[in-house]
C-alpha positions as CSV (number, residue, x, y, z in Angstrom):
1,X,-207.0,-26.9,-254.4
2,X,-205.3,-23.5,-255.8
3,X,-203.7,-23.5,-251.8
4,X,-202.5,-27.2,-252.0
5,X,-200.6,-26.3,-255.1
6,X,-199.2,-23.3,-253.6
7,X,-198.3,-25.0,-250.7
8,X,-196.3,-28.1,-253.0
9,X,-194.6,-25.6,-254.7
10,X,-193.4,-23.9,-251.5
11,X,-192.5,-26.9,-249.7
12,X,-190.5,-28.2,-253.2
13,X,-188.5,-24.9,-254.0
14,X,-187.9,-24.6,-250.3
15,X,-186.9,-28.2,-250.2
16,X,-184.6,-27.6,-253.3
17,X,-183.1,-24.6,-251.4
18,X,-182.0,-26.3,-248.2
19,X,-180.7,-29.9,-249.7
20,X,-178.8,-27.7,-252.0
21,X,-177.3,-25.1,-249.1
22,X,-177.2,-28.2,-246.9
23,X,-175.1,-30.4,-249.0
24,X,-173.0,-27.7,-249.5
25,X,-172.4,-27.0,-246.2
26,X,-172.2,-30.6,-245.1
27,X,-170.1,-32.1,-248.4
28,X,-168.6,-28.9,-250.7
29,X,-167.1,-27.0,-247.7
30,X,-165.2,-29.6,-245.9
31,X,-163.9,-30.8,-249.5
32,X,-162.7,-27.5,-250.4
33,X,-160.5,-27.4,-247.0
34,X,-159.2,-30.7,-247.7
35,X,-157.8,-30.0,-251.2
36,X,-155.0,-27.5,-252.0
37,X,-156.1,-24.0,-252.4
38,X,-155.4,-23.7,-256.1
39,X,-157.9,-26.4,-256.5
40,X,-160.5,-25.0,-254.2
41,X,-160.1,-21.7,-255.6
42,X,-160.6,-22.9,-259.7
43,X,-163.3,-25.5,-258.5
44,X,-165.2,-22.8,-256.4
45,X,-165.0,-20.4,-259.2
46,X,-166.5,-22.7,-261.8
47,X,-169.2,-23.8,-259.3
48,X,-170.4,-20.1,-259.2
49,X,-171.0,-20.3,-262.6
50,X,-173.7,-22.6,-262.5
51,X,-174.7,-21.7,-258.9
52,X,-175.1,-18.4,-260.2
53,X,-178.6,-19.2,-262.5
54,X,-180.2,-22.6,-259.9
55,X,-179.8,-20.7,-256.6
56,X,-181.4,-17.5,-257.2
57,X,-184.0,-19.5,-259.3
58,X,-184.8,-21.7,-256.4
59,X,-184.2,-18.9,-254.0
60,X,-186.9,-16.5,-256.0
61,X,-189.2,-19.4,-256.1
62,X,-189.0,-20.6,-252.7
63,X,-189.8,-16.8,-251.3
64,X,-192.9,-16.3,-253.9
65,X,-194.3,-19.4,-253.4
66,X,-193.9,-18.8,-249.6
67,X,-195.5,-15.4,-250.0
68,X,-198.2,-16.3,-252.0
69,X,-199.4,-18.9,-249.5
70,X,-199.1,-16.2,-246.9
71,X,-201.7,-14.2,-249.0
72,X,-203.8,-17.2,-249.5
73,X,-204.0,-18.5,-246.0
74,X,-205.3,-16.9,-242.9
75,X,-204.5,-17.0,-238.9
76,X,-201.2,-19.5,-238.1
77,X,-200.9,-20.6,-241.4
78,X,-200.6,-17.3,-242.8
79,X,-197.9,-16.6,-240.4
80,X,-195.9,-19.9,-240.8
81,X,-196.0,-18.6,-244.8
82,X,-195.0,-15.6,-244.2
83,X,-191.9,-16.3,-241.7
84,X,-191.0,-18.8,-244.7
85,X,-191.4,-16.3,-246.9
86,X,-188.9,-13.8,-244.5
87,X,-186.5,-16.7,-243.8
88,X,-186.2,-17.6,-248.0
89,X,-185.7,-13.7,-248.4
90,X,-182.8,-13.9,-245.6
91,X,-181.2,-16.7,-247.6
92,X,-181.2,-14.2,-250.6
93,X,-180.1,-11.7,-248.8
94,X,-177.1,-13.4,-247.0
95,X,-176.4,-15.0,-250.8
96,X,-175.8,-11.3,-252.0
97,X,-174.5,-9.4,-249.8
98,X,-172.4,-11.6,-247.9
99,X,-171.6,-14.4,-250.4
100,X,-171.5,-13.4,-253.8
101,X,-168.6,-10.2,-253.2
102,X,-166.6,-13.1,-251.8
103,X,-167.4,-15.4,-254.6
104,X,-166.2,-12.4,-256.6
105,X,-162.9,-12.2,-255.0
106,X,-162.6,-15.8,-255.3
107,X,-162.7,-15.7,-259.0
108,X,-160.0,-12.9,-258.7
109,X,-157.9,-15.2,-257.2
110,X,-158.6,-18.3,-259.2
111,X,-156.5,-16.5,-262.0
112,X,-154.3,-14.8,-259.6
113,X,-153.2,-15.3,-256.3
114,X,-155.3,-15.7,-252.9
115,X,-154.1,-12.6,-250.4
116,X,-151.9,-13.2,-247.5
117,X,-155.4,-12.5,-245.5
118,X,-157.9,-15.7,-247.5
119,X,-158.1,-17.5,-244.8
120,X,-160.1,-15.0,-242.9
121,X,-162.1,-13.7,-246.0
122,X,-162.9,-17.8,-246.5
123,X,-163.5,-18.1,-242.8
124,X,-166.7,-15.5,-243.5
125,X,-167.9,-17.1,-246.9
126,X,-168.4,-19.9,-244.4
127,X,-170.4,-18.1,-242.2
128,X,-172.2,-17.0,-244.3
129,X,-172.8,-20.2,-246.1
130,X,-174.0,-21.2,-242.6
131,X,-176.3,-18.4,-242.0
132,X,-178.3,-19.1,-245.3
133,X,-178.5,-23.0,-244.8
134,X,-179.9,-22.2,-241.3
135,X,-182.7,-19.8,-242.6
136,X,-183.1,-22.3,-245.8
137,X,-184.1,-25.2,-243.5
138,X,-186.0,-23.4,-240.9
139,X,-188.0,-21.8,-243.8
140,X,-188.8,-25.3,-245.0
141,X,-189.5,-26.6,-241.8
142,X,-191.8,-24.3,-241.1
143,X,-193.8,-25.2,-244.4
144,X,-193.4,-29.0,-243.6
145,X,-195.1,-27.9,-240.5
146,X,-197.5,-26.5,-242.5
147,X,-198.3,-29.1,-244.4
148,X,-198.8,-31.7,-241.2
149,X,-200.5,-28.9,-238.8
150,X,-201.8,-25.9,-240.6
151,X,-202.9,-26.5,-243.2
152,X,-205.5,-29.4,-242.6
153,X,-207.9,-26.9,-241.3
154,X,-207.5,-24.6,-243.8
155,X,-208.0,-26.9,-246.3
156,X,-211.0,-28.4,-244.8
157,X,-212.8,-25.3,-244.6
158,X,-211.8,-24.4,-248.4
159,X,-212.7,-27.8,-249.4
160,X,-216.4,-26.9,-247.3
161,X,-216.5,-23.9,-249.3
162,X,-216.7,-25.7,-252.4
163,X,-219.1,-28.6,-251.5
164,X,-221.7,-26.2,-251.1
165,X,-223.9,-24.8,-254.6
């Protein structure tokens, strides 16, 4: 039971992740090069605010809920977990390193004036934007795996376990 919970909460934080990162990449990004750059700038500024506190909460959830499956499973499973857990980590790590100083510079800008060079610097918050949307959804498609393949047998065996006095 303790493993099936585990296993929701990956597959919802993980979920959460990529339909966030994925409507962003699919919906945000597109609008922001449609609409003047003033706009995009103040719009993408105030968006970090609030992006700031639901994406690293989702993003810390997703890779310790992923992790702790990892350390509750054995054989395929445990490996499917833990290359979720890897993948949620990349997302973070892309996020931080890659987005956030941009983000930074974007609030500079916002209030000031984008550089002659913002297309370029834009051009690689978009990749990176990409980057962690691909390693959001492959993490959660590896735990929907999970869920369909893997984790059946596991389960079954735990739920053996228990039957017996």
């Amino acid at each position: 039971m303790r493993i099936r919970l585990v296993h929701g909460l990956a597959l919802l934080s993980t979920g959460l992740l990529a339909g966030a990162f994925g409507y962003g990449a699919v919906n945000l990004v597109p609008t922001f090069n449609a609409v003047p750059l003033p706009m995009r700038l103040s719009f993408h500024a105030e968006l970090m605010k609030m992006n700031g506190i639901t994406m690293q909460a989702a993003m810390g959830t997703a890779f310790l809920s992923s992790l702790t499956l990892a350390v509750l499973t054995g054989g395929r499973a445990r490996v499917m977990a833990s290359a979720a857990s890897l993948l949620t980590l990349a997302s973070f790590l892309i996020t931080r390193f890659g987005n956030v100083p941009i983000n930074g510079q974007i609030k500079r800008w916002a209030v000031t004036s984008a550089p002659a060079e913002h297309a370029e610097i834009l051009g690689r918050w978009e990749l990176f934007n990409n980057m962690r949307t691909l390693t959001a959804l492959a993490a959660f498609g590896l735990l929907i795996v999970l869920a369909v393949r893997g984790l059946r047998a596991v389960t079954r065996s735990e739920d053996d376990r228990a039957d017996k006095p």
